[in-house]
C-alpha positions as CSV (number, residue, x, y, z in Angstrom):
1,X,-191.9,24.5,7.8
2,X,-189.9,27.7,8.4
3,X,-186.7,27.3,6.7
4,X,-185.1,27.9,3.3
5,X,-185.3,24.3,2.7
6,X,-188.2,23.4,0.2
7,X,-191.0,21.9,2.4
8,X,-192.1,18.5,2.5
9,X,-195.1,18.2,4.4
10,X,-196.0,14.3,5.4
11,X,-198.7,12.5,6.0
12,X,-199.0,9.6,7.4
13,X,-201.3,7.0,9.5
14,X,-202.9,3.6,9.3
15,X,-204.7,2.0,6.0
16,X,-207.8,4.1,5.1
17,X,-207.6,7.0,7.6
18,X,-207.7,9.2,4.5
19,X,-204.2,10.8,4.0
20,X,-204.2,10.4,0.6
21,X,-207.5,12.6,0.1
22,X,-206.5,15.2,2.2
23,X,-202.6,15.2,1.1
24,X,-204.3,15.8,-2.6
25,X,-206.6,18.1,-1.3
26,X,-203.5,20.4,0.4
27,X,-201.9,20.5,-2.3
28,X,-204.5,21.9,-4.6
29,X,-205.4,24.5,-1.8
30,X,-202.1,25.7,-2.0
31,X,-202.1,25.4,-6.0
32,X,-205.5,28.1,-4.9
33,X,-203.0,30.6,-3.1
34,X,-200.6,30.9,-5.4
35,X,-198.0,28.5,-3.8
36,X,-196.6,25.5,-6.8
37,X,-196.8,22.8,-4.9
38,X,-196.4,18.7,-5.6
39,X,-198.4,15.9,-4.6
40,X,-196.9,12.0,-4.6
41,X,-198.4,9.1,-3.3
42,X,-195.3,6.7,-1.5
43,X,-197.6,3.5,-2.6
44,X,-196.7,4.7,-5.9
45,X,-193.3,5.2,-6.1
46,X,-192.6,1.2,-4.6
47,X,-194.3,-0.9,-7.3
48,X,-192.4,-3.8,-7.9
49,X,-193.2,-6.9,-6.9
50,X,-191.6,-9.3,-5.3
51,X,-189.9,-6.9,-3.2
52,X,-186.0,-6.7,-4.1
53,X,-185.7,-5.9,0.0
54,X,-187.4,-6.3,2.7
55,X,-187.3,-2.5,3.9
56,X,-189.8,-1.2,1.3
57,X,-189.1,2.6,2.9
58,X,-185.3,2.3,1.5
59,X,-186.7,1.7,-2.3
60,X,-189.8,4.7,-1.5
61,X,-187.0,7.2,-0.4
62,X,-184.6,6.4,-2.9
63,X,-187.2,6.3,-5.4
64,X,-188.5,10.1,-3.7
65,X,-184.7,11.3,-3.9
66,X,-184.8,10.5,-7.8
67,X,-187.9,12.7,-8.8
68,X,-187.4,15.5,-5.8
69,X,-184.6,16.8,-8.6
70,X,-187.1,17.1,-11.3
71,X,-189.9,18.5,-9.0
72,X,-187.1,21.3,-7.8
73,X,-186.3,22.2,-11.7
74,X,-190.1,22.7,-12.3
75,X,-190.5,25.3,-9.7
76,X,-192.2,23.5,-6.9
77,X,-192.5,25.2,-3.6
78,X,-194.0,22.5,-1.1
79,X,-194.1,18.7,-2.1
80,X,-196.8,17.0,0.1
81,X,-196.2,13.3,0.6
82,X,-198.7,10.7,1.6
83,X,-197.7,7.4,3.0
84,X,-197.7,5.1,5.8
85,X,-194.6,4.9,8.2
86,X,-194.6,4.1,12.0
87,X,-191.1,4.6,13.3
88,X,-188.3,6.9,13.7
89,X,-185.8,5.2,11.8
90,X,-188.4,4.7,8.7
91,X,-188.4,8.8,8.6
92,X,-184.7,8.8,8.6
93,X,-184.9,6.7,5.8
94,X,-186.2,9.2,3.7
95,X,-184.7,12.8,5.5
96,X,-181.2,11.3,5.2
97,X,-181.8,11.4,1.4
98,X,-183.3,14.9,0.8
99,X,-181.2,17.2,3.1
100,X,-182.7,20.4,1.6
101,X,-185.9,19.0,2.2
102,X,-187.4,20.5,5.2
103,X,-189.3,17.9,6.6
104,X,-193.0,18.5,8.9
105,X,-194.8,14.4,8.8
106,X,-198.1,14.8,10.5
107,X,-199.8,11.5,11.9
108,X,-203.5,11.5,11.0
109,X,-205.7,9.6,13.5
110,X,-209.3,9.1,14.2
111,X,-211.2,6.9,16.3
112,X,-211.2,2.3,15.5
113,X,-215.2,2.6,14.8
114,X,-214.8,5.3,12.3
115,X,-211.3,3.9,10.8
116,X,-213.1,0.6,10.1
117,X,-216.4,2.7,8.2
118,X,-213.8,4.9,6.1
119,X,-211.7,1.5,4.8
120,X,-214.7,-0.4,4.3
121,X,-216.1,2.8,2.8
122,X,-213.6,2.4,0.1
123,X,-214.6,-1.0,-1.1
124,X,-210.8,-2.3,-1.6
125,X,-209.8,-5.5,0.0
126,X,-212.1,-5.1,3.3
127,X,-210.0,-8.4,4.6
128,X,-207.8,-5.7,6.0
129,X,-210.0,-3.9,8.0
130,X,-208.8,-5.6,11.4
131,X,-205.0,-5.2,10.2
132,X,-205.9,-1.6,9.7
133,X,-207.1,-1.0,13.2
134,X,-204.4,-2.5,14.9
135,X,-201.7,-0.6,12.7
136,X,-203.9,2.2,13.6
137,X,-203.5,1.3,17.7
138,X,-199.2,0.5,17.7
139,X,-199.3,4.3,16.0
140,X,-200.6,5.5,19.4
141,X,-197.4,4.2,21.0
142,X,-195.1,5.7,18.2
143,X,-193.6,9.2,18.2
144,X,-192.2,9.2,14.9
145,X,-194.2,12.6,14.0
146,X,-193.9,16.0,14.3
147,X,-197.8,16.5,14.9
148,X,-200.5,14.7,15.4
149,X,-204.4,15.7,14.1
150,X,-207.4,13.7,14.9
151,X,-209.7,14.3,11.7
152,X,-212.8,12.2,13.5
153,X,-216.4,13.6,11.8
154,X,-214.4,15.7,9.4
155,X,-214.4,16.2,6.1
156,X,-211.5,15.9,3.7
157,X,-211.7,19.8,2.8
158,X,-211.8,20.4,6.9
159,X,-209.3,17.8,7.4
160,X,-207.2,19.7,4.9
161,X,-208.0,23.2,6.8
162,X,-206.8,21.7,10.0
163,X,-203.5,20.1,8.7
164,X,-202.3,23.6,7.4
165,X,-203.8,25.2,10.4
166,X,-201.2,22.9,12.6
167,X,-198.4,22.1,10.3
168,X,-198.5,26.3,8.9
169,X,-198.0,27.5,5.3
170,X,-194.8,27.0,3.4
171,X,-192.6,29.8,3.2
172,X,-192.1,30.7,-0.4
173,X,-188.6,29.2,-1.8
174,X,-187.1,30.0,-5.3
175,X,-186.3,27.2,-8.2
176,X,-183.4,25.9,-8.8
177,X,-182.2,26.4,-11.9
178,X,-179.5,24.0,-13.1
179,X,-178.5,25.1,-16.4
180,X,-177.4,22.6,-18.8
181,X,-179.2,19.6,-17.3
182,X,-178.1,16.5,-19.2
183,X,-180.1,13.7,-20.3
184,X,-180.1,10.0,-18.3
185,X,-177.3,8.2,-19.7
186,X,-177.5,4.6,-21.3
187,X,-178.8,1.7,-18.4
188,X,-176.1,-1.1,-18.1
189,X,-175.7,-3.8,-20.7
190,X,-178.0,-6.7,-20.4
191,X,-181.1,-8.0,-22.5
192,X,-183.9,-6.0,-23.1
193,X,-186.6,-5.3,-20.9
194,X,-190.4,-5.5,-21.8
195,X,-192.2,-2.4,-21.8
196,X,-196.3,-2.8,-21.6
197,X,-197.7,0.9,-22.2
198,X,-201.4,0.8,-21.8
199,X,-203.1,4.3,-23.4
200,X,-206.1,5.3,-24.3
201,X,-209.5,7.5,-24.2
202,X,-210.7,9.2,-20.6
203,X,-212.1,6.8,-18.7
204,X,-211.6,3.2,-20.8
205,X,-210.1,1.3,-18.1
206,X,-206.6,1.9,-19.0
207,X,-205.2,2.2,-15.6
208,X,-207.4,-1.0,-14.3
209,X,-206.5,-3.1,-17.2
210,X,-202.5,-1.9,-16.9
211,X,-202.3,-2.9,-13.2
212,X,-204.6,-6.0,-13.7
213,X,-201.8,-7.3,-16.3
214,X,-199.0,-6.5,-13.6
215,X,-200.3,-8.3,-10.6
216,X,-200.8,-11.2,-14.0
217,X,-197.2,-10.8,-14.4
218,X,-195.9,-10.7,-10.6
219,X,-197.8,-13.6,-9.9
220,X,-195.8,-15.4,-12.7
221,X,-192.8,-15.1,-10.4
222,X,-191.5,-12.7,-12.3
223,X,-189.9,-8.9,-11.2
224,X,-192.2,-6.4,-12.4
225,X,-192.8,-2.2,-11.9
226,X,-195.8,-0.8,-12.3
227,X,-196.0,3.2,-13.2
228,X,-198.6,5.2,-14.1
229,X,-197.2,8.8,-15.4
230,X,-200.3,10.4,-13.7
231,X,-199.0,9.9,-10.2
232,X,-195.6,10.7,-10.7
233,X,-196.2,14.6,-12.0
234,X,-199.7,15.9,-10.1
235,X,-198.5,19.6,-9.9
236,X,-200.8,22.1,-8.3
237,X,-201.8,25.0,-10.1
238,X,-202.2,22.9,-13.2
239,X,-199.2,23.4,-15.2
240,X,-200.6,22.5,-19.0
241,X,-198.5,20.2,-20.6
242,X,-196.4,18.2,-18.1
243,X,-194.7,15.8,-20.8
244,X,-191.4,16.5,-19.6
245,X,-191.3,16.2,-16.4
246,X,-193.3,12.9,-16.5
247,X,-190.6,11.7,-19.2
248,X,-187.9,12.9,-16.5
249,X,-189.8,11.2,-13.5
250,X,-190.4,7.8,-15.3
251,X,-186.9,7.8,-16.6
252,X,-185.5,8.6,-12.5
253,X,-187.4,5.8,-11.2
254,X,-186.9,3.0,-13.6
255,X,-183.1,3.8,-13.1
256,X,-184.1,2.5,-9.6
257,X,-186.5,-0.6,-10.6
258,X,-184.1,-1.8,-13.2
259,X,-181.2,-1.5,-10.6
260,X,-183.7,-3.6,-8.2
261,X,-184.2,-6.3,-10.5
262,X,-187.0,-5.7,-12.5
263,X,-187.7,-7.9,-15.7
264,X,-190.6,-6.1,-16.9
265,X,-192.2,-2.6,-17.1
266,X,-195.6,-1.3,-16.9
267,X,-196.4,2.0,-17.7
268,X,-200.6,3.4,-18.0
269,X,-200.5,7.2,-19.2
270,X,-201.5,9.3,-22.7
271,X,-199.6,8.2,-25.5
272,X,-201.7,9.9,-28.5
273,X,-198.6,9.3,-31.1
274,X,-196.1,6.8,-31.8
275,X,-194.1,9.8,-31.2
276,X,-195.1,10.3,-27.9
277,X,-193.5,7.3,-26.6
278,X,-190.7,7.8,-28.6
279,X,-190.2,10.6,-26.6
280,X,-190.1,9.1,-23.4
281,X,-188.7,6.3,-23.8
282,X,-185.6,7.4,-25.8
283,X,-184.6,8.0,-22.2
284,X,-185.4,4.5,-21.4
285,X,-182.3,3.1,-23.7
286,X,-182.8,-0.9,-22.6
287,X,-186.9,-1.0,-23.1
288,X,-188.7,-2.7,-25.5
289,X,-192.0,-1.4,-26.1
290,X,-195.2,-2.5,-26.7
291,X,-198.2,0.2,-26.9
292,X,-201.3,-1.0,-26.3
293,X,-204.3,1.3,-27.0
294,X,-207.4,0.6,-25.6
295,X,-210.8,1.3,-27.0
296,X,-214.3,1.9,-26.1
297,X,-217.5,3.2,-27.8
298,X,-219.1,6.8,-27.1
299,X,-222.0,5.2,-25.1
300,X,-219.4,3.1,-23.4
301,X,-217.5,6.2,-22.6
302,X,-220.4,8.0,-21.2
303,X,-220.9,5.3,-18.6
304,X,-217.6,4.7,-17.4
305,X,-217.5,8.4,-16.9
306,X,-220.9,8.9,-15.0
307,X,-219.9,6.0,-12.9
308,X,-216.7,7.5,-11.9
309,X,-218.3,10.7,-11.0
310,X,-220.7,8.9,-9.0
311,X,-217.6,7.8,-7.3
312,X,-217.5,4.0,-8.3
313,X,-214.2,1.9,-8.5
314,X,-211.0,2.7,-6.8
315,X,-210.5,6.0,-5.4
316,X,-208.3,8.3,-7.7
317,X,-207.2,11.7,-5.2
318,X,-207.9,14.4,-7.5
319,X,-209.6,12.6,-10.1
320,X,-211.0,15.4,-12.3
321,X,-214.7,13.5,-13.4
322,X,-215.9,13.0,-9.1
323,X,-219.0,14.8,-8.1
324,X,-219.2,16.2,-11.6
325,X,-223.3,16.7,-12.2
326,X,-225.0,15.2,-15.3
327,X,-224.4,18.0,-18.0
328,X,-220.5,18.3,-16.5
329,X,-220.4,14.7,-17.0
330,X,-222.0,14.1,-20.2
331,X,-219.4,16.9,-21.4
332,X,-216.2,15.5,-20.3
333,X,-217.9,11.8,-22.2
334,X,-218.0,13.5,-25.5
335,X,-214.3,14.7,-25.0
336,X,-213.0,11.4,-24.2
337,X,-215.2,10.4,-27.3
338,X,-213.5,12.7,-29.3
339,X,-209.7,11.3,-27.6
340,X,-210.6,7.7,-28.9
341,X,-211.9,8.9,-32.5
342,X,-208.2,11.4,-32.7
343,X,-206.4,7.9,-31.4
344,X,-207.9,5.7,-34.0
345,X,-207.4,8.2,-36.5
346,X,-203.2,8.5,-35.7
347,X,-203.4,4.2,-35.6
348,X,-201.1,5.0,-32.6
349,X,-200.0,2.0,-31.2
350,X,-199.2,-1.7,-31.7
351,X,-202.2,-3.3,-30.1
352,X,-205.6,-1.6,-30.6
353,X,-208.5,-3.9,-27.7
354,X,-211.7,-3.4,-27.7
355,X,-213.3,-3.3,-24.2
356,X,-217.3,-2.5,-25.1
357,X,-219.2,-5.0,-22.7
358,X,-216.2,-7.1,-21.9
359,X,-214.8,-7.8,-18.3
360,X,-211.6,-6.8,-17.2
361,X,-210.4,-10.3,-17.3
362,X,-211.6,-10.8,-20.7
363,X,-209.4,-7.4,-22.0
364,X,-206.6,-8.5,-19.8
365,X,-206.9,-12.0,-21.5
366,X,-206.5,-10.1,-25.1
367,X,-203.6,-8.4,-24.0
368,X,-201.6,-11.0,-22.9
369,X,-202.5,-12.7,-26.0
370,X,-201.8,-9.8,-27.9
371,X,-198.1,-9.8,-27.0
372,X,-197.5,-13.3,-26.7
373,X,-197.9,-14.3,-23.1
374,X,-200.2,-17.2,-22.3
375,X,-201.9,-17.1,-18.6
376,X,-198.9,-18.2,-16.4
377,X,-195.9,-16.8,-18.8
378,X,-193.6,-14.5,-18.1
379,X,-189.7,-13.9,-18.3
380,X,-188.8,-14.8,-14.7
């Protein structure tokens, strides 16, 4: 990464090898040095199901096109990019895209017997383990990469260490500033497209429930994109309030999902105000919204947030409440305590569910009740 070009550093490898981890874990050590720096996850920039092509790297790249614009504006020196790709031609998918990206995609590898411990480590469709392994084997014959780094018996903070060690620091770059940015104009004519927006406290589910009442929706027939604003505007240092880029990023890629096809919108992420989502999705001019704000009591609170820093559920790179001790823990409780009394005290929102001692299915059964969808509806 040597050029005046802002830096994209890749990473890439089979299912459960851990670039995720170690992409997120880059790009907070170069938040650490001083360098602003951008972390995206390609599984989250393709969410929409079915598939409007068959090459899901052409919607990922265009999708990574879209924000790279609003990443440049906010001052970002390196973005570092996680996601799977296992040919030459599925690179130039993406660098054709972002010529003043300057591109270094590092292939992580580790032994089969350790690849099949990490994904079963993770708890998340271990059916897959075998299809893992032998993605994990045809990368050994592929030379899409720059570099390739072998993090066997490591660490993701030593993994992280020997990625920057091969793939060397970014050189500094300045903004761009493009004065007078405009606004995203008005989507094409055509009906109305359902917006879901699941908010809500720290730690009540929101993002579990949201994606829970996608797949419910995908597997209606219907086109459907998932988004959850989180992913789409992890900046390293922390950058306080992040509103509008995350307005700007959700905005750039349902211009893409809508052009695609999609029928319905999902969106998990803070909403504390009616206003809130007025603000984003004044940008999204052929949305119809739904807010639904889900609660949870303080003791319900505390132990979805003790089991997420225990490290239960699906991993979250970065998530802020993992490996916190019991005090840290108990603290960060009470605030999301305090979130859900300040959210029942603005009524924000059109759907307020409960969750306390329900199942997912049961809370996903109330939402689609809630806005008028019976189990197997959906606008196709």
């Amino acid at each position: 990464m040597n050029t005046d070009r802002l830096p994209l550093l890749w990473l890439s490898g089979p299912s459960g090898v851990g670039k995720s981890s170690a992409a997120f874990e880059i790009c907070a050590r170069l938040g650490r040095e001083g360098v602003k720096a951008a972390f995206v996850d390609a599984d989250q920039i393709g969410l929409i199901y079915p598939a409007p092509e068959e090459n899901t790297h052409r919607l990922r790249a265009r999708n990574l096109a879209a924000l790279w614009e609003g990443f440049r504006e906010e001052g970002v020196e390196c973005l570092v990019l996680a996601g799977f790709v296992d040919t030459p031609e599925e690179v130039r998918e993406y660098t054709s895209r972002l010529p003043d990206a300057d591109f270094t995609v590092c292939r992580l590898r580790v032994s089969g017997e350790e690849l099949r411990r990490r994904f079963l480590g993770r708890g998340w469709m271990p059916g897959l383990v075998e299809q893992a392994v032998a993605e994990a084997e045809a990368q050994e014959r592929s030379a899409y990469a720059d570099l390739s780094v072998d993090t066997g018996g490591l660490t993701v903070r030593e993994t992280a260490r020997l990625i920057m060690e091969r793939a060397g620091r970014p050189r500094r770059v300045a903004p761009v500033v493009r004065p007078g940015r405009s606004e995203p104009g008005p989507m094409a004519d055509g009906e109305p497209v359902p917006l879901l927006w699941f908010t809500g406290a720290t730690a009540v589910g929101k993002s579990t429930v949201a994606y829970e009442v996608f797949r419910h929706i995908v597997e209606t027939g219907a086109r459907a994109a998932y988004v959850d604003l989180k992913q789409i505007a992890t900046l390293r240092p922390a950058s306080g309030d992040l509103r509008d880029l995350k307005a700007r990023n959700l905005a750039a890629l349902w211009a893409g999902y809508r052009a695609a096809g999609a029928t319905y919108l999902i969106v998990c992420g803070e909403a504390d105000t009616d206003e809130t989502v007025r603000d984003y999705t004044r940008r999204l001019s052929d949305v119809t919204p739904t807010v639904c704000r889900l609660h949870a009591c303080p003791a319900t609170l505390l132990e979805r947030v003790t089991a997420r820093g225990r490290g239960e559920g699906p991993t979250i790179p970065g998530d802020e409440l993992k490996g916190l001790d019991e005090p840290a823990l108990r603290e960060a409780a009470a605030r999301a305590a305090t979130e859900a009394d300040a959210l029942d005290r603005a009524d924000a929102g059109d759907l307020r569910i409960g969750t306390d001692g329900r199942p997912v299915a049961d809370v996903v059964a109330s939402v689609l009740a809630g806005v008028g969808l019976a189990p197997g509806d959906a606008r196709a």
